[in-house]
N, C-alpha and C positions, 0 to 999 in steps of 0.2 A: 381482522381484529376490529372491534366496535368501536365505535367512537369516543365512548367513556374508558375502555380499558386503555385505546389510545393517550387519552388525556392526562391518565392516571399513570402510564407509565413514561409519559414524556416528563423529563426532570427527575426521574426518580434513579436512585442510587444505582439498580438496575442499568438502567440505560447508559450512563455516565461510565457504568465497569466494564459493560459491553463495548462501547467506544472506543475504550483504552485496548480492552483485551484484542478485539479486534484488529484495532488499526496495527498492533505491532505484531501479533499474528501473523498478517499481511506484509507487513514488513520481510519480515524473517521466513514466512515463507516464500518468499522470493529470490530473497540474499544469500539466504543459509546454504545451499547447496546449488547453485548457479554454476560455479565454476565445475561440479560437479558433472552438471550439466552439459555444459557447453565441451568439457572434455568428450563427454558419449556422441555428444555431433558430430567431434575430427577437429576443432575448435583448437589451433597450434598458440603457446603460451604468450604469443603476440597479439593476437588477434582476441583472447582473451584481455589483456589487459587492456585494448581496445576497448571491448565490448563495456566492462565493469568499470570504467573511467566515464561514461557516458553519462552518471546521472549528475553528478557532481558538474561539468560541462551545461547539460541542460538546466540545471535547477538556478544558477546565475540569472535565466531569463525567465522561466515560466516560472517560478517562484514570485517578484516582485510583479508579474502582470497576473499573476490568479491574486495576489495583493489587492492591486491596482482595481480588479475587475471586484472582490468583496466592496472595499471600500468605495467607489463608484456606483454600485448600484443598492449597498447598502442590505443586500442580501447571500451573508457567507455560508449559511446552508446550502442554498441553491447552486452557489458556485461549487460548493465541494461535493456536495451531489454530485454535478455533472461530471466533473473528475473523476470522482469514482465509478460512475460506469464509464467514462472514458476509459479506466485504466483496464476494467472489467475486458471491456473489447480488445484494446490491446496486447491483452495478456495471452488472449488466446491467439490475435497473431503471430504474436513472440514464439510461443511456440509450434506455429507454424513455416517460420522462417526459418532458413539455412543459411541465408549469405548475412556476411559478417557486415555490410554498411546498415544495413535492416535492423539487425539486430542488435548494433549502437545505437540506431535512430530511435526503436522500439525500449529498449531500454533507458534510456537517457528520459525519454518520453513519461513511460510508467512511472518511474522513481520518483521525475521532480513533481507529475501529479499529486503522487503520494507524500513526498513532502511538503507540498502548496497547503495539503489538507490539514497536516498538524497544527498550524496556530489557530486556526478556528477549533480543534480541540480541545487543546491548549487555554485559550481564553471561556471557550465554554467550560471546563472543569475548573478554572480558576476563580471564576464569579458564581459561581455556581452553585448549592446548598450545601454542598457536601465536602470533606476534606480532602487537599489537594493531595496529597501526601497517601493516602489510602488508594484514591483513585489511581494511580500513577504504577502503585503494586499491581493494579492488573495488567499494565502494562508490560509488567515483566514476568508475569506470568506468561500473558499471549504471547511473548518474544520468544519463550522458552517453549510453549506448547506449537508455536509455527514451525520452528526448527525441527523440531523432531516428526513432526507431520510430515514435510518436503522429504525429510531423510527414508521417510515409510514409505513417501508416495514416488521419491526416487527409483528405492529399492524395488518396490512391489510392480509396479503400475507401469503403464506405458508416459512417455515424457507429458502427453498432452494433460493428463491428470493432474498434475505439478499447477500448473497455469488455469487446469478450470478451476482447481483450488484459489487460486489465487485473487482471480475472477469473482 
């Protein structure tokens, strides 16, 4: 992309719907069929509730330090950038792992990433040119479109699919 279509499309309602659509996308494709998941691995309904308890657990602390780290260096793109291919990377460890401490660790990990990321969304569409209220509909759209993607890419695909998705 050129640097003028760059420009022109940074800030633009575009981008903003793609962010929303996006991030819950990812969301939901992650969440929406996990225990699905984890059932195909041998994954016994202990060790599930294990594993699916883990982001809520991690987001207590990487949540207020990916905070900490926007506000500190005064650069929250850059911070949720890195998260994002953090979680990229670990998505496809995720499902490269089989034992269940990995896959709390891996999971608790991805989630609270992906939550750390929302308020810099959050505050970007809220100041932003456009209405909050609109933008936020794509959001539920991408929650709605993630879902059913995992549920395709469950059915169809081999597990790793699911996670380069996610990726």
């Amino acid at each position: 992309m050129s640097k003028e279509k760059r420009r022109g499309f940074i800030g633009s309602y575009t981008s903003y719907a793609m962010l929303y659509f996006f991030s819950y996308f990812t969301l939901a494709s992650f969440n929406a069929v996990l225990p699905v998941y984890l059932t195909g691995i041998g994954k016994q309904t202990s060790e599930m509730s294990f594993i699916l308890s883990a982001s809520s657990f991690f987001s207590l602390a990487i949540g207020p330090l990916a905070g900490y780290l926007c506000d500190r260096t005064q650069r929250p793109r850059l911070i949720s950038g890195l998260l994002m291919v953090g979680m990229a990377g670990m998505s496809l460890l995720f499902g490269q792992s089989r034992e269940t401490l990995a896959l709390f660790l891996l999971k608790g990990v991805l989630m609270s990433f992906l939550v750390a990321t929302q308020p810099v969304s959050e505050k970007l569409a809220s100041t932003g040119p456009h209405r909050y209220g609109v933008l936020r509909v794509w959001g539920t759209v991408g929650y709605s479109a993630g879902a059913q993607a995992a549920g395709i890419a469950v059915q169809s695909f081999p597990p790793m699919a699911l996670f380069s998705m996610y990726g």
